[in-house]
Residue frames as a rotation matrix with the C-alpha (Angstrom) as fourth column:
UNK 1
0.796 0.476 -0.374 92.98
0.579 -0.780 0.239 63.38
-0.178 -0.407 -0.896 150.68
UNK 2
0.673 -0.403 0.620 94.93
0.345 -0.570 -0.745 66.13
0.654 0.716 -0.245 149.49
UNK 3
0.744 -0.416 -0.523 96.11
0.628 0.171 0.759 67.99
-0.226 -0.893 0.388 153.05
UNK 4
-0.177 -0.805 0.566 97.77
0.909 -0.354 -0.219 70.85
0.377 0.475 0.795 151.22
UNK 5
-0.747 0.213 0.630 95.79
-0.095 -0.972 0.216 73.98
0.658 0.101 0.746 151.24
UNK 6
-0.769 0.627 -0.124 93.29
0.136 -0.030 -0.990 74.89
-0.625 -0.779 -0.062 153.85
UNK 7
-0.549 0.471 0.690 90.10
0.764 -0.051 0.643 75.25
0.338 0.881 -0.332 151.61
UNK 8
0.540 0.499 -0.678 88.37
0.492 -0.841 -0.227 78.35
-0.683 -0.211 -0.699 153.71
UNK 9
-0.030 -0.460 -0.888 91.17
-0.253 -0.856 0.452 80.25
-0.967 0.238 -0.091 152.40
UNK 10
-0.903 -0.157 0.401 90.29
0.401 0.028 0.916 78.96
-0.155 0.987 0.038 148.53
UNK 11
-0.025 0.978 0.208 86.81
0.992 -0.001 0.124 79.12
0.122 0.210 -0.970 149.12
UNK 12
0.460 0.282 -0.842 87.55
0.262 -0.949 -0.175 83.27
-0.848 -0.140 -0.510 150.40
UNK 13
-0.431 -0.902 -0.003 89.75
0.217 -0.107 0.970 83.68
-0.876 0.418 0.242 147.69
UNK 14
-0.944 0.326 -0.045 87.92
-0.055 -0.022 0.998 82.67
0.324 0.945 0.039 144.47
UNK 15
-0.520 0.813 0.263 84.44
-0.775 -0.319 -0.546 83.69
-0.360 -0.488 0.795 146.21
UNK 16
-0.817 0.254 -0.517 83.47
0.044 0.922 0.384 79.71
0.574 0.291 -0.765 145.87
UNK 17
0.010 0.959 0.284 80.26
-0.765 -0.175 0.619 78.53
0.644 -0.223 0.732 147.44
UNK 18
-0.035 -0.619 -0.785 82.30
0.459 0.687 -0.563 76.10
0.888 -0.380 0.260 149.24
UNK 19
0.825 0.281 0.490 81.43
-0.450 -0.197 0.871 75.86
0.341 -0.939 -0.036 153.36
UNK 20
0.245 -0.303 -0.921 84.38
0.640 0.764 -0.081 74.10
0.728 -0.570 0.381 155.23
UNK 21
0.943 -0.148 -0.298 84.44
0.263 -0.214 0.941 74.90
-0.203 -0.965 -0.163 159.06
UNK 22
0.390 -0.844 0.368 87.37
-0.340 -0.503 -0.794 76.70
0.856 0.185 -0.483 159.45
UNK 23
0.658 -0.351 -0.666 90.25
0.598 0.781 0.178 74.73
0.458 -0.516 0.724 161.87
UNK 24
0.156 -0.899 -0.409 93.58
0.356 -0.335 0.872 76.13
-0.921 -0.281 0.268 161.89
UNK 25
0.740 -0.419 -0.525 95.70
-0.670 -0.391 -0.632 77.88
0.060 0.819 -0.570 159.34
UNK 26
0.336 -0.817 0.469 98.74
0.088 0.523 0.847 75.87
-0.938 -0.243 0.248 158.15
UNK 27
0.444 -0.571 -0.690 101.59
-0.827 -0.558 -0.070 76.36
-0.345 0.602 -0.720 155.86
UNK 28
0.001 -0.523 0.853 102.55
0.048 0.852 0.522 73.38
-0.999 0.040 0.026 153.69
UNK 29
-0.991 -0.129 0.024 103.35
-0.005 0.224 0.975 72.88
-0.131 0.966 -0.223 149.42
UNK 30
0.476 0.850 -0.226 100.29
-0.611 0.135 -0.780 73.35
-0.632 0.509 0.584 147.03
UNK 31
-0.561 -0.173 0.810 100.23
0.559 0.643 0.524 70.56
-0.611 0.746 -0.264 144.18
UNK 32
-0.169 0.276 -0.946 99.74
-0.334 -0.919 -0.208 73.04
-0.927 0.281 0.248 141.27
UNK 33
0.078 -0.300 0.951 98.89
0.678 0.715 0.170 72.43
-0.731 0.632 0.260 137.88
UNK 34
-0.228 -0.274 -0.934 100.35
-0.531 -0.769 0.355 74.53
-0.816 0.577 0.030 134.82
UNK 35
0.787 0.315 0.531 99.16
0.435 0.327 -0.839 73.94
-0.438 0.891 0.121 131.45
UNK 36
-0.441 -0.878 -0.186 102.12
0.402 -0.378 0.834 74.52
-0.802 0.293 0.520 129.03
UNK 37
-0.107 0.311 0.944 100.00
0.830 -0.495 0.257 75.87
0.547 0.811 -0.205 125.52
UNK 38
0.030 0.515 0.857 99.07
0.032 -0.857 0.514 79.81
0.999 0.012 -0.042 126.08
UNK 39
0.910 0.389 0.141 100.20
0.018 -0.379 0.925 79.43
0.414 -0.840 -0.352 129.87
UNK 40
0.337 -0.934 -0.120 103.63
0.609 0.119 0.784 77.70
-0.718 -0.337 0.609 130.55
UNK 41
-0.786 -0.600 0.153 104.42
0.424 -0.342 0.839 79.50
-0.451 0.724 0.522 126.23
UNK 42
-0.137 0.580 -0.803 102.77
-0.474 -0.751 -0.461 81.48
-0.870 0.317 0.377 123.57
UNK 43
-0.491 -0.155 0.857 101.95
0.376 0.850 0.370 78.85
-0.786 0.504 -0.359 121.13
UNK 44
0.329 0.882 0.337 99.34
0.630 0.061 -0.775 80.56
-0.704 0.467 -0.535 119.56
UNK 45
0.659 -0.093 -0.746 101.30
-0.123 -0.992 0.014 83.21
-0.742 0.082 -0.666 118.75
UNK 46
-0.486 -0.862 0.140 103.59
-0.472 0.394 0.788 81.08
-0.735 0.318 -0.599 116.61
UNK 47
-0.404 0.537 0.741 100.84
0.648 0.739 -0.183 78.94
-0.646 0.406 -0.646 115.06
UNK 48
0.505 0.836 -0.212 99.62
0.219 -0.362 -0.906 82.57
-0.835 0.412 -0.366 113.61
UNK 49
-0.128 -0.990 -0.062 103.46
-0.519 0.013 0.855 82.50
-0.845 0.141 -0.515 112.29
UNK 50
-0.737 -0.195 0.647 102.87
0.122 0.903 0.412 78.62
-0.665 0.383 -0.642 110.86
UNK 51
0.268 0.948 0.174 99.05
0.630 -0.036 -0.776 79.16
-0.729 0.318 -0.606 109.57
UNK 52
0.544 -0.007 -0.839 100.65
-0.291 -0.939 -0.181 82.10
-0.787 0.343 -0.513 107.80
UNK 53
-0.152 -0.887 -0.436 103.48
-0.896 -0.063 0.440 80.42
-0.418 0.458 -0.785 105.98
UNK 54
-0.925 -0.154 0.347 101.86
0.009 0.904 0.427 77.12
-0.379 0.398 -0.835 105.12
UNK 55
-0.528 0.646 0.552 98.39
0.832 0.523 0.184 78.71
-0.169 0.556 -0.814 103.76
UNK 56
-0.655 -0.019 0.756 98.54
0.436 -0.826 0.358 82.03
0.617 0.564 0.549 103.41
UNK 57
0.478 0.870 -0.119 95.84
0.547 -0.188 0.816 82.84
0.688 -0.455 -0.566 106.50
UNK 58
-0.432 -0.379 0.819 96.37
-0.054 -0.895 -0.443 86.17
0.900 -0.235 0.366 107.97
UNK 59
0.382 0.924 -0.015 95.12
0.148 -0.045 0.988 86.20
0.912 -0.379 -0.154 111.09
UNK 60
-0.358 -0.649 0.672 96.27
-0.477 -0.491 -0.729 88.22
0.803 -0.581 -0.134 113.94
UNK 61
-0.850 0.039 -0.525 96.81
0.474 0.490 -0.732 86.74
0.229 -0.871 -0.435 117.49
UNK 62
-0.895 0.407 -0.184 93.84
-0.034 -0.472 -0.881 89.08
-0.446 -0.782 0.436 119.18
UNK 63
-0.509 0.731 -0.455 91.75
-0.841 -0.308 0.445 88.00
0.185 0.609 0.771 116.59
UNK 64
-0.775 -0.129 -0.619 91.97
-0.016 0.983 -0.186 84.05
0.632 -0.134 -0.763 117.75
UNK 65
-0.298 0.468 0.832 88.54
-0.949 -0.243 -0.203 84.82
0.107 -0.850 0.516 119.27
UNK 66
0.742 0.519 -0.425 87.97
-0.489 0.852 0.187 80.57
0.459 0.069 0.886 119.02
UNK 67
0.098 -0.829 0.550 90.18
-0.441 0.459 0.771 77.55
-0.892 -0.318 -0.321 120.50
UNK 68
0.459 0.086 0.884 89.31
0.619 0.684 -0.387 75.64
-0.638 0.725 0.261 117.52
UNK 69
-0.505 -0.763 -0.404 92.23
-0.098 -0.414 0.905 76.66
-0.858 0.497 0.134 115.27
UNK 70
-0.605 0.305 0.735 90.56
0.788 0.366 0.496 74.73
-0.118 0.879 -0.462 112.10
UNK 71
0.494 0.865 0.086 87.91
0.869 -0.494 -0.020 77.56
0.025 0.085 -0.996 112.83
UNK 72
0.016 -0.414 -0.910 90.48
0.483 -0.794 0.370 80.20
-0.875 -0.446 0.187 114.06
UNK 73
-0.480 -0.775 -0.412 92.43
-0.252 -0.328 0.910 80.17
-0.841 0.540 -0.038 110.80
UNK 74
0.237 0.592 -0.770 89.80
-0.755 -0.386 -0.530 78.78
-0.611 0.707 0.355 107.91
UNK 75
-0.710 -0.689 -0.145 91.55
-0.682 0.623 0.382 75.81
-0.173 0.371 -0.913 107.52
UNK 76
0.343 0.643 -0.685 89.95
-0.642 0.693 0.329 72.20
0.686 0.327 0.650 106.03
UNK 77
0.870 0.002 0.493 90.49
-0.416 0.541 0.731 69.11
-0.266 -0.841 0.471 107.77
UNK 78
0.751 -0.606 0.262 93.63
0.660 0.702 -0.268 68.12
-0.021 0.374 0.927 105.78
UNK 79
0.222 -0.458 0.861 94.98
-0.149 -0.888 -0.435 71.90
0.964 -0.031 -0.266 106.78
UNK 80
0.546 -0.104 0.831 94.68
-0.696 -0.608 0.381 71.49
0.465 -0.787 -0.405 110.04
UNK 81
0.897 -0.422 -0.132 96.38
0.404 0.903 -0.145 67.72
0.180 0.077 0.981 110.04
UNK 82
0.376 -0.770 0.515 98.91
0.806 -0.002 -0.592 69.02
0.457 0.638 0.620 108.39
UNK 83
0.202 -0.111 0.973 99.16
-0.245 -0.968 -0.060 72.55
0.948 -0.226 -0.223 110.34
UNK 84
0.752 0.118 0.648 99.03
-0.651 -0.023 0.759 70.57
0.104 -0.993 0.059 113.94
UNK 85
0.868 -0.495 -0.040 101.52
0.496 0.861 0.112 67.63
-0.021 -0.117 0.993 112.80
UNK 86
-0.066 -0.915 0.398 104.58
0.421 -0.387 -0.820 70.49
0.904 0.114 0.411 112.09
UNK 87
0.739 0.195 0.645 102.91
-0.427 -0.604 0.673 72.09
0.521 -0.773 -0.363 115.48
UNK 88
0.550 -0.553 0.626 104.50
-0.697 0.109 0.708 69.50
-0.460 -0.826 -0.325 117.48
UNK 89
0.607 -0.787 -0.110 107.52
0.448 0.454 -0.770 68.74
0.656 0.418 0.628 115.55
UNK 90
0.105 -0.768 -0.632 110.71
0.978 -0.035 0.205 68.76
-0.180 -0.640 0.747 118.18
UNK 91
-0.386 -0.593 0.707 112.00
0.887 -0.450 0.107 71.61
0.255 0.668 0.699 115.95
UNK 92
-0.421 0.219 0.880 109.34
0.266 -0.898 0.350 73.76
0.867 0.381 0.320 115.76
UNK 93
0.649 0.457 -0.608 108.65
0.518 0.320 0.793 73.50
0.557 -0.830 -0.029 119.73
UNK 94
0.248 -0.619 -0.746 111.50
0.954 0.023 0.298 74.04
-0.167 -0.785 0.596 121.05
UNK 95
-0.640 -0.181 0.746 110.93
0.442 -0.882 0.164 77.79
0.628 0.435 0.645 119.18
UNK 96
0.327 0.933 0.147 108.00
0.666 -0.338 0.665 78.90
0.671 -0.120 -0.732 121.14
UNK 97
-0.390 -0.658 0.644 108.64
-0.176 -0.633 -0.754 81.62
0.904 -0.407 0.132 123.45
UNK 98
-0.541 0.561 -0.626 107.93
0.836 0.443 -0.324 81.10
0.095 -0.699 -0.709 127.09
UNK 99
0.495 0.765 0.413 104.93
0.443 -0.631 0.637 83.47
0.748 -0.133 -0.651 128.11
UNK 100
0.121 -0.708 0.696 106.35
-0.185 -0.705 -0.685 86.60
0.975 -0.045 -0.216 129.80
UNK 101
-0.144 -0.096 0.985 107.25
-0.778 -0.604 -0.173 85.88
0.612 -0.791 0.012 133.21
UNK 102
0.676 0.562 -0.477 106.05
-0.419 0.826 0.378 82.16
0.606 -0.056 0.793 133.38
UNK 103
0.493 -0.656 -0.571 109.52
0.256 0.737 -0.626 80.32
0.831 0.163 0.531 133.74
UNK 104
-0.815 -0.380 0.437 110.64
-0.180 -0.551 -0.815 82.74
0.551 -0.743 0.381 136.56
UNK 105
-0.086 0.721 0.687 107.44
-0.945 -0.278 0.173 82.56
0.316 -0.635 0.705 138.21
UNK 106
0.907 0.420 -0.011 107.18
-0.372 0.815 0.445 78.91
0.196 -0.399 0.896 138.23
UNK 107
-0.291 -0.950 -0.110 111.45
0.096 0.086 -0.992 78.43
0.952 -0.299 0.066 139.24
UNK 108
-0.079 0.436 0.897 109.71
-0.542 -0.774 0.328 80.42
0.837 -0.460 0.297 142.25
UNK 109
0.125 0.992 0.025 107.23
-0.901 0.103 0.421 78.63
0.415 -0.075 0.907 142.90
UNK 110
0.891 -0.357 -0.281 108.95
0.369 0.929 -0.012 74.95
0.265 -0.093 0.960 143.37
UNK 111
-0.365 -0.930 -0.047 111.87
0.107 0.009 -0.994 76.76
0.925 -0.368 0.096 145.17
UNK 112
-0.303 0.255 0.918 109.50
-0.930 -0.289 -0.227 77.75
0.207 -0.923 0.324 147.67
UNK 113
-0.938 -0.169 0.302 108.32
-0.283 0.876 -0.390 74.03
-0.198 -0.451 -0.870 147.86
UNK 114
0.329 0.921 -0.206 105.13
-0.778 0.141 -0.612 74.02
-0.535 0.362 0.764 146.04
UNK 115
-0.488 -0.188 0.853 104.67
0.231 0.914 0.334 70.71
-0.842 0.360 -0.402 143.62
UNK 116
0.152 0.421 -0.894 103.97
-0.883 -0.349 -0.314 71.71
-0.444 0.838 0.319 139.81
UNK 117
-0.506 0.033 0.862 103.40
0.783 0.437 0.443 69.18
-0.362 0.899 -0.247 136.90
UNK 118
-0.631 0.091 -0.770 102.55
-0.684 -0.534 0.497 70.63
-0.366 0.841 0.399 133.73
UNK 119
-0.215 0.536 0.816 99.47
0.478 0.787 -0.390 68.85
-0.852 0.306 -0.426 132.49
UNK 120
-0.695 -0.404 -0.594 99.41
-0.454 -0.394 0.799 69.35
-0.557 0.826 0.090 128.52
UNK 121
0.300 0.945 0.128 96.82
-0.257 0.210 -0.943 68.44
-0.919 0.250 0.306 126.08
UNK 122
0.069 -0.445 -0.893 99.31
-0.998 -0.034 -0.061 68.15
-0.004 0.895 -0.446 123.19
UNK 123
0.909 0.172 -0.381 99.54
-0.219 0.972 -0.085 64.12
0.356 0.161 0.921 121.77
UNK 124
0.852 -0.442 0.281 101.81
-0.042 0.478 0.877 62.12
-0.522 -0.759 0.389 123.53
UNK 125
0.635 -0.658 0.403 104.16
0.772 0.530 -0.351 61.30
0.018 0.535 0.845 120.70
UNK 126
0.306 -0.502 0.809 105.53
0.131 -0.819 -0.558 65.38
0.943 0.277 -0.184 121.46
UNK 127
0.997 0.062 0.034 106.65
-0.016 -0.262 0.965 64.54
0.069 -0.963 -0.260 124.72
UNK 128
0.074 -0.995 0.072 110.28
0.946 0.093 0.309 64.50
-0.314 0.045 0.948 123.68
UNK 129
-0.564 -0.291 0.773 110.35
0.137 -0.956 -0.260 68.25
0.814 -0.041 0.579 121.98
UNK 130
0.609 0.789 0.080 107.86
-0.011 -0.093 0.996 68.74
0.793 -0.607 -0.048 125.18
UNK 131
0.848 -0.406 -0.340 110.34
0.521 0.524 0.674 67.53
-0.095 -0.749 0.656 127.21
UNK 132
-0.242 -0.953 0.185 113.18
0.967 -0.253 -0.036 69.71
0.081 0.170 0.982 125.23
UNK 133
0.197 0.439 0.877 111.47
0.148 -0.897 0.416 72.74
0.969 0.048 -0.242 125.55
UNK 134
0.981 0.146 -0.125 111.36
0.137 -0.079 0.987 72.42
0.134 -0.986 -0.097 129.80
UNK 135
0.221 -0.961 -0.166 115.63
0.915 0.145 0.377 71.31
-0.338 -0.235 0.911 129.78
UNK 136
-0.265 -0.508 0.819 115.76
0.686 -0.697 -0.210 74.69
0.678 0.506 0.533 127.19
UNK 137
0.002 0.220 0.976 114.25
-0.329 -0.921 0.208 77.06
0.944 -0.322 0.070 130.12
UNK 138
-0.673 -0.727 -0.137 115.45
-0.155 0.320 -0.935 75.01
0.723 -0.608 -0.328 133.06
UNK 139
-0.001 0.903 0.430 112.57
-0.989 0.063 -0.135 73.53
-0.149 -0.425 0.893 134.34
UNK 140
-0.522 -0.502 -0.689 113.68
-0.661 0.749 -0.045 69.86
0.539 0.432 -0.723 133.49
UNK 141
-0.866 -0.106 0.488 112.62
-0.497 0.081 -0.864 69.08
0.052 -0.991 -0.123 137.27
UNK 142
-0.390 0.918 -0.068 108.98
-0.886 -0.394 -0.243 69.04
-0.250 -0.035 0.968 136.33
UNK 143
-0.463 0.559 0.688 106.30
0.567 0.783 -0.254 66.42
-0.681 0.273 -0.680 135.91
UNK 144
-0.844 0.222 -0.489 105.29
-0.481 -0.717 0.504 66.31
-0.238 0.661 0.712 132.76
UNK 145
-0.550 0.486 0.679 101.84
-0.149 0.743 -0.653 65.07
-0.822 -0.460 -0.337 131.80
UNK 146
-0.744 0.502 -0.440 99.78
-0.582 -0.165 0.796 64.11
0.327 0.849 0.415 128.62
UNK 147
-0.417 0.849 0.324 96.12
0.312 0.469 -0.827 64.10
-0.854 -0.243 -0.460 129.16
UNK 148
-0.687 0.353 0.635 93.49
0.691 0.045 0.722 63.52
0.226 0.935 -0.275 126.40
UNK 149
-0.605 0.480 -0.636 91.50
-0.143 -0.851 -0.506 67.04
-0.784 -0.215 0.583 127.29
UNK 150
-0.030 0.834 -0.551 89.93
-0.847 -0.313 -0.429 67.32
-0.531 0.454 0.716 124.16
UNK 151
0.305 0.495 0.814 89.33
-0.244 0.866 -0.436 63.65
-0.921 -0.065 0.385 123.39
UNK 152
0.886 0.283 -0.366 91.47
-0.371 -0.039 -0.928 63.42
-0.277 0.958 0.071 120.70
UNK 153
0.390 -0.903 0.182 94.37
-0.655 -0.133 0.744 61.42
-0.647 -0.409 -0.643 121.60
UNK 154
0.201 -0.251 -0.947 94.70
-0.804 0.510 -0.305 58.76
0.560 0.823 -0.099 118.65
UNK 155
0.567 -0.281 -0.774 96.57
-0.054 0.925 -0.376 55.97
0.822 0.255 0.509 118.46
UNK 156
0.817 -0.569 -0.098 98.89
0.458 0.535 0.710 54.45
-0.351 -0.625 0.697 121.16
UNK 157
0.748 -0.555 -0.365 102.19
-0.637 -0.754 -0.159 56.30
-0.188 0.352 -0.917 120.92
UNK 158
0.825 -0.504 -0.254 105.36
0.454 0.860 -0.233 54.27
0.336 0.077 0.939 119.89
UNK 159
0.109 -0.841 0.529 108.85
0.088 -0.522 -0.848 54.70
0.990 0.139 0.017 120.88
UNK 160
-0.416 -0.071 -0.907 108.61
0.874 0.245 -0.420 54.11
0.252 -0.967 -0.040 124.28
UNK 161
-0.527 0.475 0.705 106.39
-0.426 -0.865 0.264 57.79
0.735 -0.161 0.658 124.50
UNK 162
-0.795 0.601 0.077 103.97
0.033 0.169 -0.985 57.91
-0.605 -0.781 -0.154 127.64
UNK 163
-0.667 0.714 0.214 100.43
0.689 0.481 0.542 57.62
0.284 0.509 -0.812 126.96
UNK 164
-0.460 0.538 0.706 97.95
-0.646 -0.748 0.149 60.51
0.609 -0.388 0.692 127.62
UNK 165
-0.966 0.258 -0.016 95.79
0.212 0.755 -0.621 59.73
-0.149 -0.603 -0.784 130.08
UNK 166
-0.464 0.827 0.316 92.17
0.646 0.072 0.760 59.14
0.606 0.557 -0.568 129.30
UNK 167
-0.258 0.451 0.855 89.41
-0.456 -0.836 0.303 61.28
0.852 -0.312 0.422 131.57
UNK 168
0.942 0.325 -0.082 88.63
-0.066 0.419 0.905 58.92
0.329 -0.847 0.416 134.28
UNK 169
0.131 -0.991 0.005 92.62
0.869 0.113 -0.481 58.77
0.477 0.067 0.877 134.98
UNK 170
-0.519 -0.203 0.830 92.67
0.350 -0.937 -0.011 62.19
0.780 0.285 0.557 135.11
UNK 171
0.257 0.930 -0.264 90.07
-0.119 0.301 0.946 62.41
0.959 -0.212 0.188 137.27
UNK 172
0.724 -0.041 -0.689 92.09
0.345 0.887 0.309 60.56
0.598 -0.461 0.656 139.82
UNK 173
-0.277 -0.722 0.633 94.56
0.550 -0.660 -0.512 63.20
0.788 0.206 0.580 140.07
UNK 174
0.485 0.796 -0.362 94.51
0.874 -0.453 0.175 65.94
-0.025 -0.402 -0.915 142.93
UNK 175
-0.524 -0.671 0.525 95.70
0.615 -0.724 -0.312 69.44
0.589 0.159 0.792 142.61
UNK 176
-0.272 0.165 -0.948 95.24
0.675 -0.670 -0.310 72.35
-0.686 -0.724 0.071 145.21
UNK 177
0.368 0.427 -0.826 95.30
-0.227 -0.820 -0.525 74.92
-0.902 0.381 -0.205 142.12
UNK 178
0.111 -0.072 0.991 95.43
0.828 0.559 -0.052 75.01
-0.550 0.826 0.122 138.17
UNK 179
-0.460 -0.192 -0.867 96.27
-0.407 -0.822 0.399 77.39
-0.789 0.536 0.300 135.57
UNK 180
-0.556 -0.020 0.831 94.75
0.700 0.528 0.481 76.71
-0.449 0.849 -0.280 132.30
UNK 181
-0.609 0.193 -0.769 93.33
-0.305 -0.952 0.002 78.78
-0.732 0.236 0.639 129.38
UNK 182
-0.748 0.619 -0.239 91.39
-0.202 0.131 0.971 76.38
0.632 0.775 0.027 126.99
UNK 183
-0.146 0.932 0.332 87.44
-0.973 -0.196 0.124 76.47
0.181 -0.305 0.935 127.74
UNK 184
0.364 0.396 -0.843 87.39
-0.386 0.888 0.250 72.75
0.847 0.234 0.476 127.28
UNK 185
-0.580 -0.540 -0.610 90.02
0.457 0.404 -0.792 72.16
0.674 -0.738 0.012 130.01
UNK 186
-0.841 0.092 0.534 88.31
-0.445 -0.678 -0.585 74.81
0.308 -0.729 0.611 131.95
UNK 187
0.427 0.903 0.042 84.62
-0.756 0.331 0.565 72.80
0.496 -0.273 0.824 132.18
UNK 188
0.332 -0.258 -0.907 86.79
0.523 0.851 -0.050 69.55
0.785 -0.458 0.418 133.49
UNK 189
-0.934 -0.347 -0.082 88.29
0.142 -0.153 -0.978 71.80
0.326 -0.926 0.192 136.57
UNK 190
-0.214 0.525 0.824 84.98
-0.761 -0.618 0.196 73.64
0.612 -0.585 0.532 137.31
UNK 191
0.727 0.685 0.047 83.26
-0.253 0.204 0.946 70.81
0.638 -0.700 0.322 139.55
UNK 192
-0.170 -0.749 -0.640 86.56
0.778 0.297 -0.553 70.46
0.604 -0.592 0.533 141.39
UNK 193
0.707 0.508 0.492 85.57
0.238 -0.826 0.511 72.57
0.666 -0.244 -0.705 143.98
UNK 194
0.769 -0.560 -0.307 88.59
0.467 0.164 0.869 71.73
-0.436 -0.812 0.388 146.34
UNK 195
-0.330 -0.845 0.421 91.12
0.921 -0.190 0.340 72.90
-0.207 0.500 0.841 143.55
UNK 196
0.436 0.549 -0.713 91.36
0.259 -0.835 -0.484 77.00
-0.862 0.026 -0.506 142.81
UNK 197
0.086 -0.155 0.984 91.34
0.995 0.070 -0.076 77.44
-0.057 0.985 0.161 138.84
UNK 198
-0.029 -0.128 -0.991 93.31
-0.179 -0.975 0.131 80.60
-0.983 0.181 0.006 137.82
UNK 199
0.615 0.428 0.662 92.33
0.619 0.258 -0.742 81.40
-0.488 0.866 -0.106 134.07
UNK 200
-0.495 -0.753 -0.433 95.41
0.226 -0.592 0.773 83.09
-0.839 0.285 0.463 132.61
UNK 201
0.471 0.881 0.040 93.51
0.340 -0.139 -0.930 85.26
-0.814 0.452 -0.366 129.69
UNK 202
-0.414 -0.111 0.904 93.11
0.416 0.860 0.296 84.56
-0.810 0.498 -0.310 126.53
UNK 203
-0.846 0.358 -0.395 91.19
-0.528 -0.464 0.711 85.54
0.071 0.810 0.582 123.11
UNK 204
-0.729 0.291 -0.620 89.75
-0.205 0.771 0.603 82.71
0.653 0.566 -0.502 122.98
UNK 205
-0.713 -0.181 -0.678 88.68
0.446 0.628 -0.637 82.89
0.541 -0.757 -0.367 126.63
UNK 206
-0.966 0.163 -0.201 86.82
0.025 -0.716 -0.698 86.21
-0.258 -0.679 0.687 127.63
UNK 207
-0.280 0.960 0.012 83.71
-0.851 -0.254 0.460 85.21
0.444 0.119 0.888 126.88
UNK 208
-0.510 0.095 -0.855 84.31
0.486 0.852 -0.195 81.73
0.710 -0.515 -0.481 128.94
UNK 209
0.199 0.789 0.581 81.51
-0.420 -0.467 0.778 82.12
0.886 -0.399 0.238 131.66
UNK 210
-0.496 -0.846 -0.194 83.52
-0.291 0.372 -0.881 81.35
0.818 -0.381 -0.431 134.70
UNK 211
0.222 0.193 -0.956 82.78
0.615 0.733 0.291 78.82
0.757 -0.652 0.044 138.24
UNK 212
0.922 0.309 0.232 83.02
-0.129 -0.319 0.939 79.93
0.364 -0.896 -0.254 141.87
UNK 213
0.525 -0.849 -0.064 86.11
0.579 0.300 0.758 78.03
-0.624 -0.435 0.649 142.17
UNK 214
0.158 -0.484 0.861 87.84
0.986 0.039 -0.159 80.45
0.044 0.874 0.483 139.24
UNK 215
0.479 -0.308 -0.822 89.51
0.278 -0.835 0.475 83.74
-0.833 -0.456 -0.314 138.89
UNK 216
0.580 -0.429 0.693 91.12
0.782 0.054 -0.621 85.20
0.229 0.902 0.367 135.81
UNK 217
0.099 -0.791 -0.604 94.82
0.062 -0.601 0.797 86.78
-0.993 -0.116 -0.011 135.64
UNK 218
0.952 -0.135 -0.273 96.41
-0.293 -0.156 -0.943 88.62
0.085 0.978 -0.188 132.75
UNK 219
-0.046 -0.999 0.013 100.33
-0.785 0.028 -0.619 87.81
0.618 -0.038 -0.785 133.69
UNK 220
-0.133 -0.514 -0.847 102.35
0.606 0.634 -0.480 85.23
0.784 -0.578 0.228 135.74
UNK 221
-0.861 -0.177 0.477 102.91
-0.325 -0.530 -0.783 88.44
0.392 -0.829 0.398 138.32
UNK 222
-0.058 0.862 0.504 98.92
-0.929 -0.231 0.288 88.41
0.365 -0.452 0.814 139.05
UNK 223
0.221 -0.101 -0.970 99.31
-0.022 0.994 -0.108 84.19
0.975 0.045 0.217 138.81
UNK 224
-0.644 -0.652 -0.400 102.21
0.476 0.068 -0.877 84.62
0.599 -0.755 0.267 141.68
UNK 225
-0.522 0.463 0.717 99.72
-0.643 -0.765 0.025 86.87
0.560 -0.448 0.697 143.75
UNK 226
0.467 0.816 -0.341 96.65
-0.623 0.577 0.528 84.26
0.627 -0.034 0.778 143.47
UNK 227
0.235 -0.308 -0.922 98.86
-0.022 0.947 -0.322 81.79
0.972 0.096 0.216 144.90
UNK 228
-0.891 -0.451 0.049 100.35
0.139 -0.375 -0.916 83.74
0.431 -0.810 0.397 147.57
UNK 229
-0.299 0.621 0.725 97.09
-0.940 -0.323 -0.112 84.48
0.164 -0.715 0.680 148.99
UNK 230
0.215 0.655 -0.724 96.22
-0.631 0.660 0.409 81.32
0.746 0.369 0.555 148.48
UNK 231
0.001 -0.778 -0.629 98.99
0.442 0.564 -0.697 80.10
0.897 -0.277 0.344 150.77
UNK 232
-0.931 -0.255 0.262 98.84
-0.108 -0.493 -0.863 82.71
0.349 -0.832 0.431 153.19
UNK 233
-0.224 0.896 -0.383 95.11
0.940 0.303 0.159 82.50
0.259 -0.325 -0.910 153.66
C-alpha cells in the first residue's frame, strides 16, 4: 500500500472517477515518477539536429506530430538503427539540454522530501551516459530506472548495465504521480487510478485522448503547481 497521498485530493484534482471516503488530510512525500526523454530533457529537439546531419531530413521540432521517429523523420529501418544507436551514445547524451525549468523543479521537489526516480524507456546499455547526464545537472541522487515501455528492449545488456524491466515488473512498482509524454507510456499509467499522470505537452501528444486520472502541463512551473495541489489537497 502506498500511504503517500490522500487519493480524494487526486481524485479532485485530475477530475478522476475515483470514490474514496474521505478520512483525514495528511502531509507526507509523494513517490513521483519523471520520465527523462521530452520531460526530465529535450531529446527530440536534438534528434531533429542528428536526423539532419546523418540523412539530410529536415524536419522541424513542431512538426514531430508522431512518437515513431522512423515515421517522424522518413527514415528505413537501417536509418533508424543507425540514427537511435548514436542517440544513446555517452557523448551525444550528455549534450541534450535539460527541458526549461525541469532540473530546478525537480532539486525542489526532493528537497521538500518527495521521492523521484526517473523511469526511462531508453535501452539499458545507456545507463552510464544516462547516468552522466543526472551527475552533469546535479541530480546524481536519483533512482534511475530502465523499463521496456515500448517492448523493445533487446538483448541482455553486458558490462555489468542494469536490465530494463519487463511490464509485469513494472507493474509492481507504486507511484503517487508521473510525468510522462510518450502515448505508449501514457496507456500503461491510465488504469492506475491511484497514481495522478501529468502529461507534460508534446507534438506528438495533443491529439493523445486523455484518462480521468490525467492532466496536461506545458512547463515544469505548471508541473510544480499539479503537485502542490496535489500535496496540499
Amino acid at each position: 500500500m502506498q500511504g503517500n497521498i490522500n487519493l480524494t485530493s487526486a481524485a479532485f484534482l485530475f477530475g478522476s472517477a475515483v470514490h474514496v471516503r474521505q478520512s483525514f488530510w495528511y502531509f507526507m512525500p509523494m513517490r513521483i515518477y519523471v520520465d527523462f526523454d521530452d520531460v526530465l530533457c529535450e531529446t527530440a529537439r536534438h534528434l531533429t539536429g542528428l536526423a539532419r546531419d546523418m540523412f539530410g531530413r529536415r524536419v522541424a521540432y513542431e512538426e514531430i506530430a508522431v512518437f515513431d521517429l522512423r515515421q517522424a523523420f522518413a527514415l528505413s529501418a537501417s536509418e533508424i538503427d543507425d540514427l537511435m544507436e548514436h542517440a544513446h551514445r555517452t557523448e551525444f547524451l550528455a549534450g541534450i539540454s535539460p527541458a526549461p525549468g525541469g532540473v530546478e523543479t525537480v532539486r525542489a521537489l526532493a528537497d521538500r522530501g518527495h521521492e523521484l526516480t526517473v523511469v526511462t524507456g531508453r535501452p539499458a546499455a545507456s545507463h552510464d551516459g544516462s547516468n552522466a547526464w543526472l551527475r552533469k545537472h546535479g541530480l546524481e541522487h536519483l533512482e534511475l530506472l530502465h523499463v521496456d515501455k515500448y517492448g523493445r528492449a533487446g538483448p541482455e545488456p553486458r558490462g555489468g548495465h542494469p536490465r530494463a524491466l519487463d511490464m509485469e515488473e513494472f507493474s509492481t512498482l507504486c507511484f503517487d504521480a508521473a510525468i510522462e509524454d510518450a502515448p505508449a507510456a501514457l496507456d500503461l499509467l491510465a488504469p492506475r487510478r491511484e497514481c495522478a499522470v501529468i502529461i507534460y505537452d508534446r507534438p506528438w501528444n495533443r491529439q493523445y485522448r486523455t484518462s480521468g486520472n490525467m492532466r496536461r502541463a506545458e512547463s515544469w512551473r505548471e508541473i510544480n503547481e499539479m503537485i502542490g495541489s496535489l500535496v496540499m489537497g
